[in-house]
N, C-alpha and C positions, 0 to 999 in steps of 0.2 A: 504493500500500500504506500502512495506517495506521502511524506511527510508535509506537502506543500499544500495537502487539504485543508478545510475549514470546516472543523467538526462542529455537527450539531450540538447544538446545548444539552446536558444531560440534568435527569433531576437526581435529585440525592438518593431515591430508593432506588434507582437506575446505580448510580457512584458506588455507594458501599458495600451491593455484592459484589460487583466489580474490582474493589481493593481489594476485600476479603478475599478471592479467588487469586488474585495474584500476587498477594503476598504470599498464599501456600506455593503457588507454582513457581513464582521466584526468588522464593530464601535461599536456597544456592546459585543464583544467578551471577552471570557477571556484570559488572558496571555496565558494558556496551549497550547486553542485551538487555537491560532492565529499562536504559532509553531508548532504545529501540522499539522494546514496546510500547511506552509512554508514548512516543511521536507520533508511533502507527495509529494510538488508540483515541488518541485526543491532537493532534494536529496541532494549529495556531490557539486550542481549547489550552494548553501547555505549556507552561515554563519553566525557567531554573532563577532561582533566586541564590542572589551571593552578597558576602559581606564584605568581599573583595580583601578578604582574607588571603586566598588563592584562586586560581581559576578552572581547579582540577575539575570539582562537577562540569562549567562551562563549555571547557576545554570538550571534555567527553560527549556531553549533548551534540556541541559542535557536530561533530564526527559523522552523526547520526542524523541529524537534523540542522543542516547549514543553515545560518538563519537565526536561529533559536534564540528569544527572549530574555533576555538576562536581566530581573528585576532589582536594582540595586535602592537601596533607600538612606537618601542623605540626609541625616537628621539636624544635620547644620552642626555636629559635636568632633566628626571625623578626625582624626588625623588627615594633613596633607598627602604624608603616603598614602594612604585610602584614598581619595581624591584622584591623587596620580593611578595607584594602581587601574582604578576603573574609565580612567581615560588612554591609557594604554592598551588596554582588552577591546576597549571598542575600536581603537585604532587598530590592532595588529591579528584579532579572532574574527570568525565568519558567525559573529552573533548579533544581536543589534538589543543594546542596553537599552534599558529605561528604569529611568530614576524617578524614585517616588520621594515627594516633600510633605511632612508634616502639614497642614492645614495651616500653623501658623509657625512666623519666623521665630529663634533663639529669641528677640526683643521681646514681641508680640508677648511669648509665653513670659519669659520675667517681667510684663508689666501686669499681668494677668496672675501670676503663682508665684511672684517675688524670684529676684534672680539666684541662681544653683539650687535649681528643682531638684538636680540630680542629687545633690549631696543632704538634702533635708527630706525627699520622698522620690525615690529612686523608680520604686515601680510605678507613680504614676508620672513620672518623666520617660519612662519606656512605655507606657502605654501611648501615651501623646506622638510621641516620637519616633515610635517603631512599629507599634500594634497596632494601633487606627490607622496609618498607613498604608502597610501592608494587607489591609482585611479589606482596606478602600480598594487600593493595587490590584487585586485578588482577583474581586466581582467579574471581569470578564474569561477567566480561567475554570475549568473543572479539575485541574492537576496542578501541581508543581515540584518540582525538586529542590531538595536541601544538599548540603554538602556533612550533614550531622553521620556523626560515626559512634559507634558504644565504646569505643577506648578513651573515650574522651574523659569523660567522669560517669560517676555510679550513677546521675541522675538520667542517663543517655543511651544506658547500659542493655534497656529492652527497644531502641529504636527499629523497629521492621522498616524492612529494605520498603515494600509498598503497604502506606497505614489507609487509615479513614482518620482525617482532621475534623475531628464531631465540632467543634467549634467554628470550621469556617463551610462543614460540610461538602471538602474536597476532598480528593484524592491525594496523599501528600507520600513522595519517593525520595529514596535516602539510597541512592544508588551506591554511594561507599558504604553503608553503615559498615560491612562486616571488615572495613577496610584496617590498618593495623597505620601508624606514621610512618611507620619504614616502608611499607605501600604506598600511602602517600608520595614521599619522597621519591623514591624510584621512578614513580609516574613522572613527577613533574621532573627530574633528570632526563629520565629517556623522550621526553617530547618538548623539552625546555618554554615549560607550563610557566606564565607570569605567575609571580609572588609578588605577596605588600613586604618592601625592604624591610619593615618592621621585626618582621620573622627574625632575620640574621641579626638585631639586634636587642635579645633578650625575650623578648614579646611570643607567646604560644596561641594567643585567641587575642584578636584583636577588634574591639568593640568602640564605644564611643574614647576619645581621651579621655576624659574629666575621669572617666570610670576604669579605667585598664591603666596596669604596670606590668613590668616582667614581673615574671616568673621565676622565682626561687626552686635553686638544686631538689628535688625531690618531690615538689608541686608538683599538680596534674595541671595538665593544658588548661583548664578553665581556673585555677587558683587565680591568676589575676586578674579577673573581671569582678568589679565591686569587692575587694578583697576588703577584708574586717566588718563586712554588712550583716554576712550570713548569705546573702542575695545567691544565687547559684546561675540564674536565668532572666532573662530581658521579657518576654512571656511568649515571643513568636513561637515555641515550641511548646509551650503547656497547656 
């Protein structure tokens, strides 16, 4: 089937037997083939969403689907490397980004919830910023892809390769989940996958500033996001 169609709109009892089915059929799948299906199943209905972290999911859809969507959401908090990273993908990948903005600007919201939302109410400065975004982004998708893996942290550890997002009631595909960093890695070596420089200096999950530092000796990859909150998650995944 061409990947260049325009799937019909599905309804959610149509979607959720439809994940449920192919999460059983493709728990051992490979990344390729997991977007491969994806494409075939939902066309332009499909995307991949990135933090512009890396560009391995991207990269991958690519492959399968030239073209392919890559929903990135600029909270106005970025790192410049983030910035850069994701104008570099759109310049040099066979994808075509789109950027989602918060409803209102950094000002907007500190004249509205007093300035560094983030540091006095953290989740509902990710809800503003990341969650109403992305659920706005969403509305004309039936699917999308994450780049989430289970080695990440304990909270990520039951992510299926393809779920039901009873929240936004899509189909949502984790085509690395089973993926290990030393997979990672490899990949984006052997296909010299863009990275945010961040990576090589200190940094293992790279989220808004205000809220990320490296990462200390023994930390898991998510240790330095909102470190000393408790916070674990921004909510796009819960």
């Amino acid at each position: 089937m061409s990947t260049a169609h325009i799937a019909r709109r599905r309804s959610p009892d149509e979607l959720r037997p439809l994940a449920e089915q192919a999460g059983r059929e493709l728990e051992e799948a490979d990344a390729l083939e997991v977007l491969r299906w994806a494409a075939d199943t939902f066309g332009h209905r499909f995307c991949v969403t990135s933090s512009m972290e890396d560009a391995v999911v991207a990269h991958l859809a690519s492959r399968v689907f030239p073209g392919v969507r890559v929903v990135f959401l600029d909270t106005g908090y970025h790192f410049p490397e983030t910035i850069g990273t994701r104008d570099a993908v759109q310049a040099v990948m066979n994808v075509d980004v789109v950027t989602l903005t918060p409803r209102r600007t950094v000002a907007e919201q500190d004249a509205e919830h007093g300035p560094a939302l983030h540091d006095r109410d953290p989740d509902l400065c990710c809800a503003l910023r990341k969650v109403q975004p992305l659920e706005e982004g969403l509305r004309d998708y039936d699917a999308w892809a994450t780049g989430l893996r289970r080695d990440e942290s304990p909270s990520r550890a039951g992510t299926p390769v393809v779920g039901w997002d009873e929240k936004r009631q899509k189909v949502k595909i984790s085509p690395i989940a089973r993926w290990s960093q030393q997979d990672v890695d490899d990949y984006i070596a052997e296909h010299g996958v863009l990275t945010n420089p961040l990576l090589s200096d200190g940094y293992a999950s790279i989220g808004c500033a205000p809220c990320t530092r490296r990462v200390l000796e023994g930390e898991d990859a998510r240790a330095g996001r909102w470190a000393g909150s408790g916070k674990t998650e921004c909510g796009l995944h819960l």
